[in-house]
C-alpha atoms as a printed R data frame, in Angstrom:
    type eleno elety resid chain resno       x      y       z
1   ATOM     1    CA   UNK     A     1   0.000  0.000   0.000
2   ATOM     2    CA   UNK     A     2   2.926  2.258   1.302
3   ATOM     3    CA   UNK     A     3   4.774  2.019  -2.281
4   ATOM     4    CA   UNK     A     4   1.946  2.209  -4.338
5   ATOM     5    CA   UNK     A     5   1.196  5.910  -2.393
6   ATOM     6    CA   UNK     A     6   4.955  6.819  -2.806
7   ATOM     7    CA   UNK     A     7   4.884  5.926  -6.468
8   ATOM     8    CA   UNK     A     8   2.054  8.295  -7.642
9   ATOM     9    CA   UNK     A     9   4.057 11.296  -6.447
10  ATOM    10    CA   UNK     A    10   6.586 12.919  -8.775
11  ATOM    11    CA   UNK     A    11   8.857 15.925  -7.862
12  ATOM    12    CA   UNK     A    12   9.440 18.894 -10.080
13  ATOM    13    CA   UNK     A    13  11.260 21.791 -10.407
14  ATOM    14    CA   UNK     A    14  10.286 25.076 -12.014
15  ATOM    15    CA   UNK     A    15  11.935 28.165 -12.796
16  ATOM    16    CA   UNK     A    16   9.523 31.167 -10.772
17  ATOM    17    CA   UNK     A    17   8.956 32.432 -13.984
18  ATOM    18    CA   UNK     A    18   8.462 28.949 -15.973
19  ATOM    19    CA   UNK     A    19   5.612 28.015 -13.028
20  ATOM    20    CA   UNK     A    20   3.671 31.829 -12.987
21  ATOM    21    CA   UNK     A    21   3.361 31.600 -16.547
22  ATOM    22    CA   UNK     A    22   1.799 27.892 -15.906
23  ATOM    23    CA   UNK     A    23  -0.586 29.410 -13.093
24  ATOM    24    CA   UNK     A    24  -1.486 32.104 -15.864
25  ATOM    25    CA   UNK     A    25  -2.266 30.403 -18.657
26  ATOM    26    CA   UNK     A    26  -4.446 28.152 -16.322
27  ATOM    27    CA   UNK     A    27  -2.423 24.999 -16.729
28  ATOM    28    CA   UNK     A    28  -1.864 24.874 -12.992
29  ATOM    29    CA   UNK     A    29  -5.350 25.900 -11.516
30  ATOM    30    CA   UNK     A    30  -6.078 27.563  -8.835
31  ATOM    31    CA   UNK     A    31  -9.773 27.716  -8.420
32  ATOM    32    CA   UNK     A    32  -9.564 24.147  -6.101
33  ATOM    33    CA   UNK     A    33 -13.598 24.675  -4.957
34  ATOM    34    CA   UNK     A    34 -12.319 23.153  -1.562
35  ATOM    35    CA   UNK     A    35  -9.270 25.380  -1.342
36  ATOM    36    CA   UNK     A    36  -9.262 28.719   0.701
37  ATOM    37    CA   UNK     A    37  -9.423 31.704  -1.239
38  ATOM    38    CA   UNK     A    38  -6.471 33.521  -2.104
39  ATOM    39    CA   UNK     A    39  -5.489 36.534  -0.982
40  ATOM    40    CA   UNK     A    40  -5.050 35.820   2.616
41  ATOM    41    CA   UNK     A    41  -1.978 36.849   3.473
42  ATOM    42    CA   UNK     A    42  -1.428 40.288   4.646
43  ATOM    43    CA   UNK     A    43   1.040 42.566   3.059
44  ATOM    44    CA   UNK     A    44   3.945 42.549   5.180
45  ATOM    45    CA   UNK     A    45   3.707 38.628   4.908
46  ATOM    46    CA   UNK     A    46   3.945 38.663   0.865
47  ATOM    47    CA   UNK     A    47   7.049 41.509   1.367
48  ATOM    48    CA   UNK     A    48   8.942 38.477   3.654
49  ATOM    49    CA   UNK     A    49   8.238 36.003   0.832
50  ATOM    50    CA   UNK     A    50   9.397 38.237  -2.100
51  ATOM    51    CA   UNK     A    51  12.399 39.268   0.019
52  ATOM    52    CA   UNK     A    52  12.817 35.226   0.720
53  ATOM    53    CA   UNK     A    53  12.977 34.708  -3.446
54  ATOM    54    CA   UNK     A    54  15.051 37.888  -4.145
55  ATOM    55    CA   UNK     A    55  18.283 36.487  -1.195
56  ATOM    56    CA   UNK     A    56  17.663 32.897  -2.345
57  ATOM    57    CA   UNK     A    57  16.193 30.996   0.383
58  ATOM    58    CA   UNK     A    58  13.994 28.594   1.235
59  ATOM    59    CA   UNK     A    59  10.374 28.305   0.550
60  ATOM    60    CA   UNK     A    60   8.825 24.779   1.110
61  ATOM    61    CA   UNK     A    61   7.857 22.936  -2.049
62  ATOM    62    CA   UNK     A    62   3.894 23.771  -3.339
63  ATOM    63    CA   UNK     A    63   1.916 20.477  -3.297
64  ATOM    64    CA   UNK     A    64  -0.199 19.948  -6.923
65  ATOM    65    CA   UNK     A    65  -2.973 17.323  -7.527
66  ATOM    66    CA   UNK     A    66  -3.288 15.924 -11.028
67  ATOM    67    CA   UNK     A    67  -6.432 15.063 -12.686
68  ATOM    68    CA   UNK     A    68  -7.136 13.562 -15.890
69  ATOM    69    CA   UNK     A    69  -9.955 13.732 -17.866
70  ATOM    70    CA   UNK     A    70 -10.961 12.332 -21.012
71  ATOM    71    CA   UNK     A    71  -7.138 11.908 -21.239
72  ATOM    72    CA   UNK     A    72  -6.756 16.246 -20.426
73  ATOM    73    CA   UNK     A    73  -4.275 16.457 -17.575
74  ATOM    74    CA   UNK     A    74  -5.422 19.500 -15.394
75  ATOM    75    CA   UNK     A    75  -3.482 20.286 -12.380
76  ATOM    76    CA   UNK     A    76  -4.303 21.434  -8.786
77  ATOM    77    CA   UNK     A    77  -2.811 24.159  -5.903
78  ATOM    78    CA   UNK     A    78  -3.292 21.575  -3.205
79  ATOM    79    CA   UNK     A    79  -1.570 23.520  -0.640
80  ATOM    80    CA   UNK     A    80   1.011 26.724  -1.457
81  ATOM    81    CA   UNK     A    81  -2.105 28.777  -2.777
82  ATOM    82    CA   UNK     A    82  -1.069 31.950  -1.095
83  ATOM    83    CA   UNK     A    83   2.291 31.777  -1.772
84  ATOM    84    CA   UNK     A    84   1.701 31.186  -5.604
85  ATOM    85    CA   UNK     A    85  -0.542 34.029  -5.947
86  ATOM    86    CA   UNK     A    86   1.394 36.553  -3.913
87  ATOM    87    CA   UNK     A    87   4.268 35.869  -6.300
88  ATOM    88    CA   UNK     A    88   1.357 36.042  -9.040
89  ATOM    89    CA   UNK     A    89   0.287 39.337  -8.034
90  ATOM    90    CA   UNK     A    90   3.712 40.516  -8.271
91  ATOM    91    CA   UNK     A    91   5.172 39.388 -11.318
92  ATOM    92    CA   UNK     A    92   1.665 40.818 -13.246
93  ATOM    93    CA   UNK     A    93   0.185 42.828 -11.160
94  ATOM    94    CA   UNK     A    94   1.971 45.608  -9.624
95  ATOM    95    CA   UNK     A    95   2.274 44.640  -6.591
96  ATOM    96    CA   UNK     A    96   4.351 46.883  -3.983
97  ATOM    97    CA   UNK     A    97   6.845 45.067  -1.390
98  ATOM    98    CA   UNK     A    98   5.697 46.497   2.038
99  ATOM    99    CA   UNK     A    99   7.707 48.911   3.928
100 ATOM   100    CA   UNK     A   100   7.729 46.654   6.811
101 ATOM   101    CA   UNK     A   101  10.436 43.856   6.137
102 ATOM   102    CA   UNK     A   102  13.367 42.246   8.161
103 ATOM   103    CA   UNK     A   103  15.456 42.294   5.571
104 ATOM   104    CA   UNK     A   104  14.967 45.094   3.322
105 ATOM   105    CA   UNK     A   105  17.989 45.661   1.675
106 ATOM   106    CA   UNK     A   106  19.460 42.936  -1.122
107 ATOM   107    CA   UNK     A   107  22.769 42.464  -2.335
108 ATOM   108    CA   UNK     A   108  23.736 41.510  -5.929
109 ATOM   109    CA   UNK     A   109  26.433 42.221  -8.617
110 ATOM   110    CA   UNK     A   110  26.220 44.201 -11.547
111 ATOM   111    CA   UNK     A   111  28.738 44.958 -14.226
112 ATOM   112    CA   UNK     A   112  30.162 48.283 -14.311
113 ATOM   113    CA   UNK     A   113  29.297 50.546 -17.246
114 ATOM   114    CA   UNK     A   114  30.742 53.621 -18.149
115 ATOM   115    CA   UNK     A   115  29.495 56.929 -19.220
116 ATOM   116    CA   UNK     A   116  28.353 55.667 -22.700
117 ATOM   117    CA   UNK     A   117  26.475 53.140 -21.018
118 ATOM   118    CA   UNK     A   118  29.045 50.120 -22.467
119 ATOM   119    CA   UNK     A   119  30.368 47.373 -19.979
120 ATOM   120    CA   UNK     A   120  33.875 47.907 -18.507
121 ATOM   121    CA   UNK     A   121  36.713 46.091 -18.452
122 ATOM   122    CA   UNK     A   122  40.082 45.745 -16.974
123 ATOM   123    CA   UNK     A   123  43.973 45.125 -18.665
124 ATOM   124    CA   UNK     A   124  42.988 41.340 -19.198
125 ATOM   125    CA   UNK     A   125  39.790 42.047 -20.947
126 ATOM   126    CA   UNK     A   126  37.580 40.842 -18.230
127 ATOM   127    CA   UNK     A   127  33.925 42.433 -17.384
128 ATOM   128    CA   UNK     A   128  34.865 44.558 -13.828
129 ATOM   129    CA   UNK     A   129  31.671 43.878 -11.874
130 ATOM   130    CA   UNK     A   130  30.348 45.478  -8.551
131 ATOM   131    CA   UNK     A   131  28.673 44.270  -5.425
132 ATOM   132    CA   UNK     A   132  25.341 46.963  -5.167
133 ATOM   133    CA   UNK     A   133  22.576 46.867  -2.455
134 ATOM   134    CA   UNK     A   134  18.795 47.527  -3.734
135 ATOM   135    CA   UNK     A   135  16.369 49.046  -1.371
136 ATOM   136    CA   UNK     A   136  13.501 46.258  -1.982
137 ATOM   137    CA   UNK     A   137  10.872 48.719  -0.102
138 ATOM   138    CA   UNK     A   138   8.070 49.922  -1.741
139 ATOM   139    CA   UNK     A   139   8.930 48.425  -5.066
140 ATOM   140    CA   UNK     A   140   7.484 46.491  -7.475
141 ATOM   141    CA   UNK     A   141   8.779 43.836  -9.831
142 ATOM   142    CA   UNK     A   142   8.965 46.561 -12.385
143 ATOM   143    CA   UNK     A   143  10.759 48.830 -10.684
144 ATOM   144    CA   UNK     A   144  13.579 46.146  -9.333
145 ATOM   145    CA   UNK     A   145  16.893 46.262 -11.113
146 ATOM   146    CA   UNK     A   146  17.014 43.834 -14.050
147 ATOM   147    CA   UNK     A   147  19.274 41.362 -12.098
148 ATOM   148    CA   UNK     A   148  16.946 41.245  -9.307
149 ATOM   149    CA   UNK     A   149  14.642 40.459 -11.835
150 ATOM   150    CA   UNK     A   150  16.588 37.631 -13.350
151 ATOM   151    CA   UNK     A   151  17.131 36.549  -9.953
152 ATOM   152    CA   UNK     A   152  13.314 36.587  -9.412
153 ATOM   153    CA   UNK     A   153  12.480 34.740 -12.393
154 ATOM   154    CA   UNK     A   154  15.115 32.377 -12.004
155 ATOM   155    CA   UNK     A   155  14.025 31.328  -8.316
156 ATOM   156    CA   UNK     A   156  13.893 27.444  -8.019
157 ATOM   157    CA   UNK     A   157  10.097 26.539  -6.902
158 ATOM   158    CA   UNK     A   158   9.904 22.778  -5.889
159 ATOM   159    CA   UNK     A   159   7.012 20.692  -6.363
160 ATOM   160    CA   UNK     A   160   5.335 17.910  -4.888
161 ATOM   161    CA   UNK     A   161   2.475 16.352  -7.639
162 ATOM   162    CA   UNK     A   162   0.241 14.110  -6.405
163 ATOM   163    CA   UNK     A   163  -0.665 11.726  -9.896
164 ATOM   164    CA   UNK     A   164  -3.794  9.881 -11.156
165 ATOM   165    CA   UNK     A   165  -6.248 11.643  -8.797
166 ATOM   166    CA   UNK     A   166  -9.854 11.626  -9.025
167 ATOM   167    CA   UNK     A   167 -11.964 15.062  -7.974
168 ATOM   168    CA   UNK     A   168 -12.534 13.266  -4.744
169 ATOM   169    CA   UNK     A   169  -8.964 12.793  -3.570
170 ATOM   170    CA   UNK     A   170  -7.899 16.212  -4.839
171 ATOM   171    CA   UNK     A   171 -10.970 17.422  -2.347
172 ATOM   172    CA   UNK     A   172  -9.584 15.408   0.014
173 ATOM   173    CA   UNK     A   173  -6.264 16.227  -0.291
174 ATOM   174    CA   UNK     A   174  -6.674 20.237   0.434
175 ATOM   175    CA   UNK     A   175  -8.356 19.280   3.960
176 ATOM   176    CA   UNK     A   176  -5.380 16.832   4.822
177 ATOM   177    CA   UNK     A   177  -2.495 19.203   4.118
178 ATOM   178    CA   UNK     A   178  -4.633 22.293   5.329
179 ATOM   179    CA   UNK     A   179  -6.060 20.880   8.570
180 ATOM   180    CA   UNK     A   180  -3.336 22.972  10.407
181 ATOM   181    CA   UNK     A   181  -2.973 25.901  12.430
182 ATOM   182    CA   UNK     A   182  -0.451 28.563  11.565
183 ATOM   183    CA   UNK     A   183   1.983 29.906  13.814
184 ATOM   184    CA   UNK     A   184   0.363 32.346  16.456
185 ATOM   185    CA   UNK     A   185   1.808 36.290  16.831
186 ATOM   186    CA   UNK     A   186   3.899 34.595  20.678
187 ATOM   187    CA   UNK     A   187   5.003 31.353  18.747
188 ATOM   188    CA   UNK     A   188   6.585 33.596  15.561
189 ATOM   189    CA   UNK     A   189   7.838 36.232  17.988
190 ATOM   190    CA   UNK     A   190   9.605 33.867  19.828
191 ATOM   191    CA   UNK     A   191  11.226 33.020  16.879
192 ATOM   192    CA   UNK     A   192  13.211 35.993  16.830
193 ATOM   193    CA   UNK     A   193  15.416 35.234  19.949
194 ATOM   194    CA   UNK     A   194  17.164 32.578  19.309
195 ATOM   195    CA   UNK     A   195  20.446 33.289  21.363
196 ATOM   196    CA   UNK     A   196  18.146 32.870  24.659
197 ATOM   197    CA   UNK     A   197  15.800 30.247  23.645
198 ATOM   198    CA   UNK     A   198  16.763 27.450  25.671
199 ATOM   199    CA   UNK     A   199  17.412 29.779  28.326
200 ATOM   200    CA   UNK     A   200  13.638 30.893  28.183
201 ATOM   201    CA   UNK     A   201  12.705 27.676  27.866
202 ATOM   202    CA   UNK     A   202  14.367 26.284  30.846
203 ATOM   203    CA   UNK     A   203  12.749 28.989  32.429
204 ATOM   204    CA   UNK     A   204   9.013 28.489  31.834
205 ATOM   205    CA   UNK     A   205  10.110 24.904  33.313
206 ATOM   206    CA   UNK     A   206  10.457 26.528  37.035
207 ATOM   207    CA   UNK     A   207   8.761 25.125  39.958
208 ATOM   208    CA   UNK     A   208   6.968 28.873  39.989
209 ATOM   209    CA   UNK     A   209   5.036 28.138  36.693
210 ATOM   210    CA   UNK     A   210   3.420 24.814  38.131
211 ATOM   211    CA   UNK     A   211   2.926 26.145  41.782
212 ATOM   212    CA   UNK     A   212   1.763 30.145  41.411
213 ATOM   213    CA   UNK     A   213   1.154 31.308  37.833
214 ATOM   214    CA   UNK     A   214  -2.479 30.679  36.949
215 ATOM   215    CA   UNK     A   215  -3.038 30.165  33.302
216 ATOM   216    CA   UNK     A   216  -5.520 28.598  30.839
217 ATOM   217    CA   UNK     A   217  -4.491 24.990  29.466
218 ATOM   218    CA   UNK     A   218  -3.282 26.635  25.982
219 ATOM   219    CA   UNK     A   219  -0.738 28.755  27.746
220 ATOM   220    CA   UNK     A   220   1.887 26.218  27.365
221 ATOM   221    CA   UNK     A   221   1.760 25.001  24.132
222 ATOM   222    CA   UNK     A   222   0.511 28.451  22.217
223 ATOM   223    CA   UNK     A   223   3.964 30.241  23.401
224 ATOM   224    CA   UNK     A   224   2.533 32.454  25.793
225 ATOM   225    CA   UNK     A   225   4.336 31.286  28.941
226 ATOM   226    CA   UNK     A   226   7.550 32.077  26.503
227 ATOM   227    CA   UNK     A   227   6.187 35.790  26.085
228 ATOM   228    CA   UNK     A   228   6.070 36.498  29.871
229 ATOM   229    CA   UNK     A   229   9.479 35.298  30.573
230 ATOM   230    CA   UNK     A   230  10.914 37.726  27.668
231 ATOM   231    CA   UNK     A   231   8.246 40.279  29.474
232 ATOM   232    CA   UNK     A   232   9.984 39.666  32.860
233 ATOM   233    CA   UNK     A   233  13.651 39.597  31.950
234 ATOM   234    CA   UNK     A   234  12.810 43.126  30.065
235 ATOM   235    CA   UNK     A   235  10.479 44.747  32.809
236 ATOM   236    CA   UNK     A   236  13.275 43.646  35.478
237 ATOM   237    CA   UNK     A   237  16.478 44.447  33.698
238 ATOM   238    CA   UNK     A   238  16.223 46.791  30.919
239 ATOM   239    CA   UNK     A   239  12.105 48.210  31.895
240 ATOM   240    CA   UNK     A   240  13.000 51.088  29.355
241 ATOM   241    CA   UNK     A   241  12.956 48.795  26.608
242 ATOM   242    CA   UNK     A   242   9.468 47.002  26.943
243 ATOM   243    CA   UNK     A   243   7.423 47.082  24.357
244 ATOM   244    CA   UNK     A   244   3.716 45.535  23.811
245 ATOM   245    CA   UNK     A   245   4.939 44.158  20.316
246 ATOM   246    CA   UNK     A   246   6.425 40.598  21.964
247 ATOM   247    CA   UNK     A   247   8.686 40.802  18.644
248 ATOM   248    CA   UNK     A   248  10.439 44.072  19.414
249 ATOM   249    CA   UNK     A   249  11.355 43.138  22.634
250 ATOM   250    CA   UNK     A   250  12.622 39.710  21.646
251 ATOM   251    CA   UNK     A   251  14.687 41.420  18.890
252 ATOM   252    CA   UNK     A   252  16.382 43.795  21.656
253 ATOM   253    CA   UNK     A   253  17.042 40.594  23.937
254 ATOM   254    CA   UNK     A   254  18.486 38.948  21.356
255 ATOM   255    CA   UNK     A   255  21.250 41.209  20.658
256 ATOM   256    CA   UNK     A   256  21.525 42.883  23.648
257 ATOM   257    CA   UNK     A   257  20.931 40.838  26.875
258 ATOM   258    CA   UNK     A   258  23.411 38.610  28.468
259 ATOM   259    CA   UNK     A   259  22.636 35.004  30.542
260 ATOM   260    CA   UNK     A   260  23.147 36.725  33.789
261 ATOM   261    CA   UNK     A   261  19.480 38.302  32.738
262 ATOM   262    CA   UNK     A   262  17.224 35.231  32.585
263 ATOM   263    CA   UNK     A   263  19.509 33.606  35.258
264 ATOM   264    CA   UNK     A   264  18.398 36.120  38.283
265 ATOM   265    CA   UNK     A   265  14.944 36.080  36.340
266 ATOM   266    CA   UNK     A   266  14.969 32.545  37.355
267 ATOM   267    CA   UNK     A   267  15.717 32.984  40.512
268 ATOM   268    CA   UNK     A   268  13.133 35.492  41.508
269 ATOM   269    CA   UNK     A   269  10.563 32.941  40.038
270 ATOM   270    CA   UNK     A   270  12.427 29.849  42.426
271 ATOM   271    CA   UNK     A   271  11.973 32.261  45.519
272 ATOM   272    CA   UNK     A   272   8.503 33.705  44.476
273 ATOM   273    CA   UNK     A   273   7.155 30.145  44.202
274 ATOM   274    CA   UNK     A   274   8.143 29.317  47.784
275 ATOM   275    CA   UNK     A   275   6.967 32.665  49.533
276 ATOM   276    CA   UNK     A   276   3.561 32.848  47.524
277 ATOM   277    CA   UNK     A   277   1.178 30.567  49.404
278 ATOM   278    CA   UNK     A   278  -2.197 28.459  47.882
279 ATOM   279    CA   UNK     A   279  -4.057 31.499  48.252
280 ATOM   280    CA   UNK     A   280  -6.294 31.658  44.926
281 ATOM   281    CA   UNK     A   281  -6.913 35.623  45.458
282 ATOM   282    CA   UNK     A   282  -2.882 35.971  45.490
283 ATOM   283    CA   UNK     A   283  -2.014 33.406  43.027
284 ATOM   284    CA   UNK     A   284  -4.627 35.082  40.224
285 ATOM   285    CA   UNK     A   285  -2.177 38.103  40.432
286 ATOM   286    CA   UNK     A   286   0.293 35.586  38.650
287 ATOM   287    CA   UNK     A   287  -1.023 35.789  35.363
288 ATOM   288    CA   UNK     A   288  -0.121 36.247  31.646
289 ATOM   289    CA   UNK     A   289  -1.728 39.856  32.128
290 ATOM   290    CA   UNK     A   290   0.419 40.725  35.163
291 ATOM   291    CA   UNK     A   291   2.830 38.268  36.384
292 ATOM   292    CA   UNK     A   292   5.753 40.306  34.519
293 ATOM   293    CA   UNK     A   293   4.856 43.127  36.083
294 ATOM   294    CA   UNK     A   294   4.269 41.681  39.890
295 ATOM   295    CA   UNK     A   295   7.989 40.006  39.272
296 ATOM   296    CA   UNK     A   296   9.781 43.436  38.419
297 ATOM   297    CA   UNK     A   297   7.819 44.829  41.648
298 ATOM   298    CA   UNK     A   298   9.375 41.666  43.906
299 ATOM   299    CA   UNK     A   299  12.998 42.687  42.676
300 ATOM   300    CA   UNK     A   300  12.059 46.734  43.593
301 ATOM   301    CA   UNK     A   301  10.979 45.162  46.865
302 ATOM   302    CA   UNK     A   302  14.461 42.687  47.205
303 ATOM   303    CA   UNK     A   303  16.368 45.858  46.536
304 ATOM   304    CA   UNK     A   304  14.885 47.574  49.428
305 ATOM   305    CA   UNK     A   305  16.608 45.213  51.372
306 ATOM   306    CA   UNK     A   306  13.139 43.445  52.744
307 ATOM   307    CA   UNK     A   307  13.157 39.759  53.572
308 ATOM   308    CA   UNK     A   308  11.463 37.655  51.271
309 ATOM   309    CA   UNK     A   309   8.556 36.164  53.204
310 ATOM   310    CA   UNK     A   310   7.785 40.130  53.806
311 ATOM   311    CA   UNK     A   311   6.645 40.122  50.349
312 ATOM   312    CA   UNK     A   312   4.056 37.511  51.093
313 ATOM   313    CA   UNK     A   313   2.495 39.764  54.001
314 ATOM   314    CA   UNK     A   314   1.892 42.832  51.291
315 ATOM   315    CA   UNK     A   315   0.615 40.545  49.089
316 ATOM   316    CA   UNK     A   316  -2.266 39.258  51.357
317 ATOM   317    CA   UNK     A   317  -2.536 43.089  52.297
318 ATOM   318    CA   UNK     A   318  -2.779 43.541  48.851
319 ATOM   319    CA   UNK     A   319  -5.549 40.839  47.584
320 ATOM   320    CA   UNK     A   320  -7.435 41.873  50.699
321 ATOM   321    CA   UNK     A   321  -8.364 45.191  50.022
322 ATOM   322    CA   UNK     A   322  -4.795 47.099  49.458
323 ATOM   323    CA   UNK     A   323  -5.334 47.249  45.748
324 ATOM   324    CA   UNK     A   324  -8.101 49.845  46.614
325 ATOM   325    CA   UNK     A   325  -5.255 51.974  47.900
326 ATOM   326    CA   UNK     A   326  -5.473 55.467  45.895
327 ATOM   327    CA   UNK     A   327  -1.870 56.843  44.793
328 ATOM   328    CA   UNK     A   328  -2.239 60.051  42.513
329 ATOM   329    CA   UNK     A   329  -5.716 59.442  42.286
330 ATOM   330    CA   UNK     A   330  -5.680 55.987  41.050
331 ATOM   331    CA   UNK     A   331  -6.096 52.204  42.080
332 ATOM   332    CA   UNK     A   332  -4.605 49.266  40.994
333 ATOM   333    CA   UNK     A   333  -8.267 48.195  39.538
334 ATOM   334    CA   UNK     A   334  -8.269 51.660  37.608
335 ATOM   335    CA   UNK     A   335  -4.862 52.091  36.068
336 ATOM   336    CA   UNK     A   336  -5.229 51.286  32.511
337 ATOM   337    CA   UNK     A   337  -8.881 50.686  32.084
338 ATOM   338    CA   UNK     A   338  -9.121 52.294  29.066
339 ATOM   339    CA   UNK     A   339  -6.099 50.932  27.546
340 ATOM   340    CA   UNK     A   340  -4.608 47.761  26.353
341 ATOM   341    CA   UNK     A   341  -3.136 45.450  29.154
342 ATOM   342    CA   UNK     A   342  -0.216 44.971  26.694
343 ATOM   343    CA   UNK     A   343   0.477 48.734  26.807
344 ATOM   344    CA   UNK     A   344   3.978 50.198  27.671
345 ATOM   345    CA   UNK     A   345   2.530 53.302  29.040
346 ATOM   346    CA   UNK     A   346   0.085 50.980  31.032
347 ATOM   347    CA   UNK     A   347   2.286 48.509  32.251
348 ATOM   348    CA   UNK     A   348   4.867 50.812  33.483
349 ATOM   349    CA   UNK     A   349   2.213 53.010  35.205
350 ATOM   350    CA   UNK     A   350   1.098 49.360  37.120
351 ATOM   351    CA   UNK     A   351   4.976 48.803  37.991
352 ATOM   352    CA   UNK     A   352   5.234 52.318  39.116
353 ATOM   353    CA   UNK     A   353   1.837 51.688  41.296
354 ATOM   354    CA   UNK     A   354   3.131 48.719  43.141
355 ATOM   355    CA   UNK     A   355   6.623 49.930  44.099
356 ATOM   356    CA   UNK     A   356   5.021 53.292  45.589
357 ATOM   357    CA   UNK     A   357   2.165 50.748  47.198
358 ATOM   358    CA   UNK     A   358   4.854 48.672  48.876
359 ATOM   359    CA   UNK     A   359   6.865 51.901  50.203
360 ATOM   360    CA   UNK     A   360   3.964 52.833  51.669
361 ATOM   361    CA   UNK     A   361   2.675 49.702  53.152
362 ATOM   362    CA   UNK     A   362   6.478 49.866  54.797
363 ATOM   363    CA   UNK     A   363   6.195 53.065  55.832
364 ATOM   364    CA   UNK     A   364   2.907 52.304  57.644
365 ATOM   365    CA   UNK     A   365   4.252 49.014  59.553
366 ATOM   366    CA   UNK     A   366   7.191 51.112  60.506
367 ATOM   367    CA   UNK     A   367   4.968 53.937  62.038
368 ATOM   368    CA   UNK     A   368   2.843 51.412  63.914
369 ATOM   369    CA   UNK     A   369   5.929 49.448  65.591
């Protein structure tokens, strides 16, 4: 059974321009009735896959189903539909690159021409080329340089064709290789700090995770327990640089933070979890929305020079009716109301909250011994 599967698919290899001009003259379809629409990328994810084509990397091969009928092959876009007719729209349609790219600017070689326009050369009668960078931004295929445009056309697109299918199995084919779920704005984000990922990783294994975050079942496996460890090694070491795009502040951690970061991150967590008892009311504080926030407040507090098990009186203080403490006019329950949890100005305005609160609270058990 296994080898008569394996035998009815065939690998190909087109040029990028060999297999648009295919998708245009209709000899690969698109118009799959089961397949998703195209179209539903956003922009900023076609600019990434141009830019992927124009530096020559990888793009996972497009999976085809081929019918024949009354002995007329017709093939299918089984899965790859929005990648084929981004680089569709493109090629024919005048189609900008976004603004917003990773990598933006391309490198390539060009020969050198002089002021006639005709090709240089050197004592040996070889062409003299030159290494040039092209601002992809903005641009359509038209507007690229014509080697960028070579290089376009000249992209290798692999192919997986499925052979001998029926309408049926085509159908049945775009549910089995679309019945997944595409990376989540956490999961890509984390993507982007490699350097520390085992280190946040290891992390998000701590005893604190298991014993005093609360979280929903998803939080683990959707990468959001990942995105409040990079919010807690920001908020506690570098607070200036938090941002409520997850990717930005990866990107700084990546190339600017240093082990010794996620290490005393770690160890706040391995303290917190033993000071914070089974309290629900105090344990709820611990969550994706907060838990970065209450962590950067602990190391304010350790810096103070309180014991730790101190910070486990303020926060039954706190779950008991301190959080209706007004500071400038506000309460924990009204600072950012209006505003995204996510928010730098909000979260920093929480942070800011909480160390005054625990001064305070201090201050107070000072006066009254």
């Amino acid at each position: 059974m296994w080898r008569e599967i394996l035998m009815k698919i065939r690998k190909q290899t087109f040029s990028l321009d060999q297999y648009l001009k295919l998708m245009k003259a209709e000899t690969i379809r698109t118009d799959q009735e089961c397949q998703r629409l195209s179209g539903q990328w956003k922009p900023n994810m076609v600019g990434e896959l141009i830019a992927t084509v124009l530096t020559d990397n990888y793009i996972p091969p497009i999976i085809l189903g081929e019918e024949i009928v009354n002995g007329i092959t017709r093939q299918w876009i089984i899965d790859g539909l929005q990648r084929s007719s981004a680089l569709s729209l493109f090629k024919y349609a005048n189609t900008k690159i976004t603004k917003s790219l990773d990598e933006y600017l391309i490198t390539y070689q060009r020969k050198v021409l002089d002021e006639n326009g005709n090709v240089k050369r050197d004592g040996k009668g070889e062409i003299i080329w030159e290494s040039v960078e092209c601002d992809i931004r903005n641009k359509t295929y038209n507007q690229l340089p014509e080697e960028l445009k070579e290089r376009f056309d000249g992209y290798q697109i692999e192919t997986a064709i499925h052979q001998d299918c029926s309408t049926t199995e085509i159908s049945k084919l775009v549910r089995r290789y679309n019945n997944h779920v595409a990376m989540n704005a956490a999961q890509k984000s984390f993507t982007y700090v490699d350097t520390f990922a085992r280190e946040i990783r290891e992390i998000t294994e701590n005893r604190f995770f298991l014993d005093t975050y609360t979280c929903s079942r998803n939080d683990k496996k959707n990468g959001t327990l990942e995105r409040v460890v990079g919010d807690m090694v920001l908020l506690c070491n570098y607070p200036e640089q938090y941002r409520k795009e997850t990717v930005q502040g990866f990107k700084w951690l990546n190339e600017n933070a240093s082990i010794y970061d996620f290490e005393s991150v770690n160890d706040l967590l391995t303290r917190l979890a033993l000071l914070v008892g089974n309290t629900k009311e105090i344990r709820e504080l611990f969550n994706s929305k907060h838990a970065h926030i209450f962590v950067a407040a602990f190391k304010a507090f350790m810096e103070s020079g309180y014991e730790d098990r101190m910070f486990g009186k303020f926060l039954e203080w706190f779950v008991n009716g301190g959080n209706e403490t007004e500071l400038d006019g506000k309460s924990w329950n009204v600072l950012g109301i209006d505003r995204s949890t996510r928010d730098a100005n909000t979260v920093h305005g929480k942070l800011h909250y909480l160390v005054a609160l625990i001064e305070q609270y201090f201050k107070e058990i000072r006066k009254a011994a």
